[in-house]
MIMAR-728389 format. One record per residue (C-alpha): residue number from 1; residue in three letters; chain; x, y, z. Coordinates in steps of 0.25 Angstrom, whole numbers. Example, Ala and Ser with C-alpha at 12.3 -4.5 7.8 and 13.67 -1.06 7.14 Angstrom:
+-----+-----+---+-------+-------+-------+
|   k |   r | c |    c1 |    c2 |    c3 |
+-----+-----+---+-------+-------+-------+
|   1 | ala | A |    49 |   -18 |    31 |
|   2 | ser | A |    55 |    -4 |    29 |
+-----+-----+---+-------+-------+-------+
This chain:
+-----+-----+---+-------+-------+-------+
|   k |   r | c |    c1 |    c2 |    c3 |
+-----+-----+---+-------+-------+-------+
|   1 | unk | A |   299 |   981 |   665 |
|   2 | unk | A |   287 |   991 |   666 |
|   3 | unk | A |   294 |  1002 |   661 |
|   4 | unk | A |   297 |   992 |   647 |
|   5 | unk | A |   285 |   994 |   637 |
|   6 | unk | A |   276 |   982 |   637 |
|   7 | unk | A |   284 |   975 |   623 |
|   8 | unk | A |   297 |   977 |   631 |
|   9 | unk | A |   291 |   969 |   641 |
|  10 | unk | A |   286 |   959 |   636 |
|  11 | unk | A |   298 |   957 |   626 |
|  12 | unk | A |   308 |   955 |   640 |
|  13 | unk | A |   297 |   947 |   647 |
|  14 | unk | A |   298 |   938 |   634 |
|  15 | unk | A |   312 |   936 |   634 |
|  16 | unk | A |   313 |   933 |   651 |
|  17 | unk | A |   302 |   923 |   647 |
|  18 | unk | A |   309 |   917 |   637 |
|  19 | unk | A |   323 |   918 |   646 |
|  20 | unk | A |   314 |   912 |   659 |
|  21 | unk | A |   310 |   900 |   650 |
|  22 | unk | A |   324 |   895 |   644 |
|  23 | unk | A |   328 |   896 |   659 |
|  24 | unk | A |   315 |   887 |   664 |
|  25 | unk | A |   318 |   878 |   653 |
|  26 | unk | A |   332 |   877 |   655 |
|  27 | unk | A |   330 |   875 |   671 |
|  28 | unk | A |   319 |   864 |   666 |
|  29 | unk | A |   330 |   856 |   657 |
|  30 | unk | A |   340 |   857 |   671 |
|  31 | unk | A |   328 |   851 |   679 |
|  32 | unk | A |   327 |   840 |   669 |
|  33 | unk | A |   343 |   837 |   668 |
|  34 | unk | A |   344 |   838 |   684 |
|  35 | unk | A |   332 |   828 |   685 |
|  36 | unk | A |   339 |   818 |   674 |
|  37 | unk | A |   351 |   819 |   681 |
|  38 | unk | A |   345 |   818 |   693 |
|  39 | unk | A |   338 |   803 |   689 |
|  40 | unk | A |   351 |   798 |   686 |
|  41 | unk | A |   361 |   801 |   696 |
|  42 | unk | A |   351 |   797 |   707 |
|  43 | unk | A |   350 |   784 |   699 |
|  44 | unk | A |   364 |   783 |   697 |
|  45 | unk | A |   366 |   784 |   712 |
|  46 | unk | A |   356 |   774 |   716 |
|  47 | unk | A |   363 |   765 |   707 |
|  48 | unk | A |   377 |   768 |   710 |
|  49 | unk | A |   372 |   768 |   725 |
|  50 | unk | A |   365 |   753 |   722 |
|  51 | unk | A |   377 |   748 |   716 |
|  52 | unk | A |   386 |   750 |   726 |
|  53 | unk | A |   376 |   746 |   736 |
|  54 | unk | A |   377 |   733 |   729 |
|  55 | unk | A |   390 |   733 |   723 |
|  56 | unk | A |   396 |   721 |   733 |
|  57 | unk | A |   382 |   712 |   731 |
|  58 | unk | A |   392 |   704 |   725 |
|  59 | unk | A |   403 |   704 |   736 |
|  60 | unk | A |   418 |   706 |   728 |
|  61 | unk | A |   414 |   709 |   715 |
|  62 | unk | A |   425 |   718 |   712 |
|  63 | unk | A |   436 |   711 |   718 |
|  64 | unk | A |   430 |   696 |   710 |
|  65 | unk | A |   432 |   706 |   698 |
|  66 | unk | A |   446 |   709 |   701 |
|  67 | unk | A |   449 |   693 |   705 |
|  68 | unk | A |   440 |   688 |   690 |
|  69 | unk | A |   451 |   700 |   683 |
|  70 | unk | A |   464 |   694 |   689 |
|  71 | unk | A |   458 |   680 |   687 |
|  72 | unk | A |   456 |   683 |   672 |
|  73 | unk | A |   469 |   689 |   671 |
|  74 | unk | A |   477 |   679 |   677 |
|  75 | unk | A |   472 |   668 |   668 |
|  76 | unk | A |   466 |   676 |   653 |
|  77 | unk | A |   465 |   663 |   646 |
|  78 | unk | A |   458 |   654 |   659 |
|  79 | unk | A |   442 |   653 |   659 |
|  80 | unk | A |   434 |   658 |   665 |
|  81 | unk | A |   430 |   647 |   674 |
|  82 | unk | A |   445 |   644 |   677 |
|  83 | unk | A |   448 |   659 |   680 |
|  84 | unk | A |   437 |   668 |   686 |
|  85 | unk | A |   428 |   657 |   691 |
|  86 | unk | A |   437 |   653 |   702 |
|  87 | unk | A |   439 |   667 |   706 |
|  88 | unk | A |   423 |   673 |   705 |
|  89 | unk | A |   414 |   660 |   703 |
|  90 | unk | A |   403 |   658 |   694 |
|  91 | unk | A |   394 |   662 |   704 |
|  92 | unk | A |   399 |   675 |   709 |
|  93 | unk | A |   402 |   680 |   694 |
|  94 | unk | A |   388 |   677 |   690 |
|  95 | unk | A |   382 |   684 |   702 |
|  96 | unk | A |   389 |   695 |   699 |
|  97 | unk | A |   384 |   695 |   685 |
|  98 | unk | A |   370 |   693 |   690 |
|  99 | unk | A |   372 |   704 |   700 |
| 100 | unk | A |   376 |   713 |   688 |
| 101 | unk | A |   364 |   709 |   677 |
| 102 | unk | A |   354 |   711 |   688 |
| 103 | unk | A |   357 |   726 |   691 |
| 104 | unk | A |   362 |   731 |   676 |
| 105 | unk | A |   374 |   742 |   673 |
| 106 | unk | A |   372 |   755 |   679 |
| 107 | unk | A |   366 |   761 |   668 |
| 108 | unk | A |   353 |   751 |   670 |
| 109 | unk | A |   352 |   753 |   684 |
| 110 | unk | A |   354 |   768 |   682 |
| 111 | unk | A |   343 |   769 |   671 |
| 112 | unk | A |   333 |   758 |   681 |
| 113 | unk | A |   335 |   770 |   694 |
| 114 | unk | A |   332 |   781 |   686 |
| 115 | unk | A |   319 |   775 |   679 |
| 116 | unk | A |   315 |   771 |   692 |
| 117 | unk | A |   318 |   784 |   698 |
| 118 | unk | A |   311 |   792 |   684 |
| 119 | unk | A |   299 |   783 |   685 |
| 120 | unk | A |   296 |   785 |   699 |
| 121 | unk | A |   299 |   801 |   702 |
| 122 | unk | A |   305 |   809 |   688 |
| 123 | unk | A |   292 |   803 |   680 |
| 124 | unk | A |   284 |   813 |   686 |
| 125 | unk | A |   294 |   825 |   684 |
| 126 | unk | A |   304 |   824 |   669 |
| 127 | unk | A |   291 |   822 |   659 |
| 128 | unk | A |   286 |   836 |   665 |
| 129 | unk | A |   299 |   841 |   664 |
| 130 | unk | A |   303 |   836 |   652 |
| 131 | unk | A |   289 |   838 |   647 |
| 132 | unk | A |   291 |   857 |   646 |
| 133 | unk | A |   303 |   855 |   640 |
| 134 | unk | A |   306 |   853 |   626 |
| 135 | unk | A |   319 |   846 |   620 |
| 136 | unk | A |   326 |   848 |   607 |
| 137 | unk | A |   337 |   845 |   601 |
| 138 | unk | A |   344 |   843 |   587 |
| 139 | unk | A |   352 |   832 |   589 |
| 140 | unk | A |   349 |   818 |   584 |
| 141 | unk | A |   354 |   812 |   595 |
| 142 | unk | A |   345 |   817 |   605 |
| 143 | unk | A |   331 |   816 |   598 |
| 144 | unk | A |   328 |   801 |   604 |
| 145 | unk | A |   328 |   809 |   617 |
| 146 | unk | A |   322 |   821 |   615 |
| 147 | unk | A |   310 |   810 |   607 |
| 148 | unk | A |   312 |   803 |   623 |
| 149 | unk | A |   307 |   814 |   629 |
| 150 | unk | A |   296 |   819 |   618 |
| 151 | unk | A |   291 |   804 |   622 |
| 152 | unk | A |   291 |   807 |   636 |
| 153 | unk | A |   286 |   821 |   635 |
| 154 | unk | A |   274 |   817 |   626 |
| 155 | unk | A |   269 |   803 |   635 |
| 156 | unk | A |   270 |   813 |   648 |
| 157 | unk | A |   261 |   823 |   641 |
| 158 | unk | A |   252 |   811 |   639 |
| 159 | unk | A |   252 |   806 |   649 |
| 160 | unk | A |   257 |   793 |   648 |
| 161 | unk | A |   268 |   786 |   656 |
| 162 | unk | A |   270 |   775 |   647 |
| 163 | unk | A |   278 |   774 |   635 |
| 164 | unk | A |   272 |   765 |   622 |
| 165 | unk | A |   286 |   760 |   614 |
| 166 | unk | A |   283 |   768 |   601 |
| 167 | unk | A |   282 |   780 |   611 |
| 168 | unk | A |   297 |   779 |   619 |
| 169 | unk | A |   309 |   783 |   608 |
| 170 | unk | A |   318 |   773 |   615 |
| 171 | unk | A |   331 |   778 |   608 |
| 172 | unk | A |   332 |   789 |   617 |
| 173 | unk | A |   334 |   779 |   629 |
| 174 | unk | A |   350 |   778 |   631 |
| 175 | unk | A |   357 |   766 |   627 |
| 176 | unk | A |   363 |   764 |   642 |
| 177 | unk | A |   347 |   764 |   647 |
| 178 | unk | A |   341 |   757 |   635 |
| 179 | unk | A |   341 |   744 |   644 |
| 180 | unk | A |   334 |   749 |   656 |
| 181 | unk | A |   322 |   755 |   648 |
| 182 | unk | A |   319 |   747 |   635 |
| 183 | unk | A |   313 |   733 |   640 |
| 184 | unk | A |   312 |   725 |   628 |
| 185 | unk | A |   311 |   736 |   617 |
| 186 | unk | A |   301 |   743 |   627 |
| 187 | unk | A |   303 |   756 |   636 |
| 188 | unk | A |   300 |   755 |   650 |
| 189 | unk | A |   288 |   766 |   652 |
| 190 | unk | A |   295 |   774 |   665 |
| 191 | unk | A |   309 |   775 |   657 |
| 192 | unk | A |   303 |   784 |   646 |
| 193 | unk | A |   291 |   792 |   656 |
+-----+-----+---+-------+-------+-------+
């Protein structure tokens, strides 16, 4: 490099500069997909693990749906006290619809583990992430995200962990997770920073 004039070198030091920071950057975006991803397939496996934990609470579930499908088969026109009744009972169908209610699809239980796990531990580390990196994109399609994470950007800078409903562009939340974070047309604080 010495043996470069002085213009030379700075012209190459520019461009290693230039090279090293698309590299930091692009290794910064891989540590924020790995964490994301990370979030979720922990929660997914708590989840799934949980579920299958419990999956018997009810004992023969899967052999009463079996027995109510041959029931209902056999006699398509019967009702439904005369045909599936006798072979479930009242009781037992309506604890397993209350055993369902209480626990939500997969999605729900998915989205409530990784809130919890968010709120607790990756609070601290995404908004300093997300907070050097800049986001862009031309598509329509993505603007209620990329306005998500000006939102989060700007309350991190200050300060703030709370969200004010005017603040929170609630369209970027996915339809699938729309029930676990708006509460009566308002968004839960943590879910957002």
């Amino acid at each position: 490099m010495r043996r470069h004039s002085v213009e030379r070198r700075l012209g190459l030091f520019a461009l290693y500069l230039i090279v090293r920071k698309s590299q930091m950057i692009d290794r910064v975006i891989d540590l924020l997909v790995e964490q994301i991803h990370r979030i979720n397939a922990k929660s997914k496996r708590k989840v799934i693990k949980d579920i299958s934990r419990e999956i018997e609470r009810v004992h023969g579930k899967e052999r009463l749906l079996a027995e109510i499908a041959v029931a209902s088969m056999e006699h398509p026109e019967g009702r439904i006290c005369d045909v599936i009744y006798p072979v479930a009972g009242q009781q037992k169908l309506s604890a397993i619809v209350k055993e369902y209610r209480s626990k939500g699809t997969l999605d729900c239980q998915i989205q409530f583990v990784m809130r919890g796990s968010y709120a607790s531990h990756y609070r601290r580390m995404l908004p300093l992430l997300l907070s050097v990196l800049e986001f862009k994109s031309n598509n329509a399609a993505w603007r209620p995200v990329l306005e998500g994470l000006i939102c989060i950007t700007k309350l991190q800078k200050a300060g703030k962990r709370f969200a004010s409903e005017d603040d929170v562009p609630v369209e970027a939340v996915p339809a699938k997770w729309r029930g676990s974070v708006i509460d009566e047309k308002r968004p839960r604080e943590c879910d957002f920073l």
